[in-house]
N, C-alpha and C positions, 0 to 999 in steps of 0.2 A: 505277466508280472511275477518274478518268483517271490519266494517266500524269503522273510526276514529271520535272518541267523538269531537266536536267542541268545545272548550276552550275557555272562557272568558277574555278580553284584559284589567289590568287591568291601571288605569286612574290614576296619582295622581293631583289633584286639589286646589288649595291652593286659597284660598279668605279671602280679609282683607273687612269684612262685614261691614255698616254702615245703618242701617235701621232708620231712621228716624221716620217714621210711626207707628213702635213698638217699639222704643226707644230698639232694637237689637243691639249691637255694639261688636263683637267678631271676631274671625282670624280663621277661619274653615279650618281644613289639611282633606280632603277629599280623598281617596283611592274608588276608582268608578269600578268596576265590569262589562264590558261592552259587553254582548251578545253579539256572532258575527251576529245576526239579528238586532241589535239596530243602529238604521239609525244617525248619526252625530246630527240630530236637535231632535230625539228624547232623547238622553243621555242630551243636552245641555240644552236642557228639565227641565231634572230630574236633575238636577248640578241646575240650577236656583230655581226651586219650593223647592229643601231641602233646599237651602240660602232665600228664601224670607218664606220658614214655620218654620228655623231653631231654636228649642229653645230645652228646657230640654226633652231627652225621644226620639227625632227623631232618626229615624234610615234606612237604605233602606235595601228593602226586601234581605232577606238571599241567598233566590233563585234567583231574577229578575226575566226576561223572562223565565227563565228553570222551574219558578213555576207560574205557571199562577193563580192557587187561590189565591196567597199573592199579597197584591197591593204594589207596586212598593216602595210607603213611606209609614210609619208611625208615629205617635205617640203616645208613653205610658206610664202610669203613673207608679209610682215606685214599685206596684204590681204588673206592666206588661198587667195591662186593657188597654185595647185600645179608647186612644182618641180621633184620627185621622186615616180615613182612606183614603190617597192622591195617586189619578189615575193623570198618565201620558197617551195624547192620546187621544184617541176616544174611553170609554170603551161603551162597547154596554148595552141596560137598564138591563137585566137578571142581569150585572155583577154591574151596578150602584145599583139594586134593592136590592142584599146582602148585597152590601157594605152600603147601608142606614140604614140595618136590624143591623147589625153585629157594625155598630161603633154613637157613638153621631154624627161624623162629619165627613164630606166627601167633601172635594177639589177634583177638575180636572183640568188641565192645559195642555188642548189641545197642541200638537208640532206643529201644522200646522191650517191653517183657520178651524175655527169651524162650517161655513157654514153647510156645508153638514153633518155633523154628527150632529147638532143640529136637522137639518128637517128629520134624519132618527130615531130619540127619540118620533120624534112626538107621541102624541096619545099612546104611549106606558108606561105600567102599572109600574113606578116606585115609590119605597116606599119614603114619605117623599121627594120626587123630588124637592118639592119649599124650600127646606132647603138647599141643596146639591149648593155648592158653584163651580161655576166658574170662572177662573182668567185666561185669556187670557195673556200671552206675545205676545209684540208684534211680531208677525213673520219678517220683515228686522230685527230685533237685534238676533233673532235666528239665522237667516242662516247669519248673518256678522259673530258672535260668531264660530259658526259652520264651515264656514271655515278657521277658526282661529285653529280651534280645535287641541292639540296635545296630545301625553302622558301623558307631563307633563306641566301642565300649571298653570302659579298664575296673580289674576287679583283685582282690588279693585269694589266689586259694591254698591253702593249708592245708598237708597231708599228712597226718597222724592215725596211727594204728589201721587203715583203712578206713578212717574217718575222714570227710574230705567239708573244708569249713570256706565258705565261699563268700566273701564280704565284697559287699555291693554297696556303694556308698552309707548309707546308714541302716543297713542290714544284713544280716550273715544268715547267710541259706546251707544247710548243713545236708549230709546223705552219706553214704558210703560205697565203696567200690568193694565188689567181693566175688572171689574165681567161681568157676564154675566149669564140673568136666562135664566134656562130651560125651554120647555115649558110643 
């Protein structure tokens, strides 16, 4: 008897967007694809970084987790060039070093403290490293967000100064996003 394919759960997400910062202001209906290996703050993750990168051409990866060479987001121009190339996570430098090769640009937005995968980068041979952007959420708004989490959920977030203001029916769960270089 072989083994049974593990299935993807999928998420619908509704966000009434208000970016500030990019002068962003749209109502994104998001349908999320959610690996049965994708941990609650890692999905919550990737639901924040397409709202705070969301603009013309974003899209998330076809595969997710079940394709490991495609990064998780992207964005493309109306050719289908690749503008952006955005890791959720801790990607390791081999996979940061292609994705430097392979796109203009390249965000990560760690799901959890960047400590430690910052100091395991060290010293390690990545292309264009001081280019490669980091944008830290703050982790308490993750794991609040996260165990909020459900199938179907709609929420308003608000991006002011790097301040990100997250209104959940009769609550607003606040935190901030903020760069971070590599070494």
């Amino acid at each position: 008897m072989g083994a049974l394919a593990l299935t993807a759960t999928i998420h619908t997400v509704d966000i009434d967007l208000t970016d500030h910062d990019r002068g962003v202001y749209d109502t994104l209906a998001l349908r999320v694809a959610r690996h049965p290996s994708e941990s609650d703050d890692y999905l919550v993750t990737r639901v924040l970084a397409y709202a705070l990168e969301y603009g013309e051409g974003i899209a998330f990866s076809t595969g997710g987790l079940s394709s490991p060479d495609d990064p998780p987001l992207t964005i493309r121009d109306l050719t289908g060039g690749l503008l952006a190339w955005i890791e959720i996570g801790w990607p390791d430098a081999a996979r940061l070093h292609k994705a430097a090769k392979a796109s203009p640009r390249v965000v990560v937005y760690p799901h959890k403290d960047p400590g430690q995968w910052v100091r395991r980068l060290d010293g390690a041979r990545i292309h264009r490293a001081a280019d490669i952007e980091v944008r830290v959420i703050d982790g308490s708004l993750i794991t609040a967000l996260a165990a909020r989490l459900t199938r179907r959920m709609a929420f308003g977030l608000a991006v002011s100064e790097g301040e990100l203001f997250v209104s959940l029916a009769d609550e607003t769960l606040t935190g901030t996003v903020s760069p971070l270089t590599l070494p």
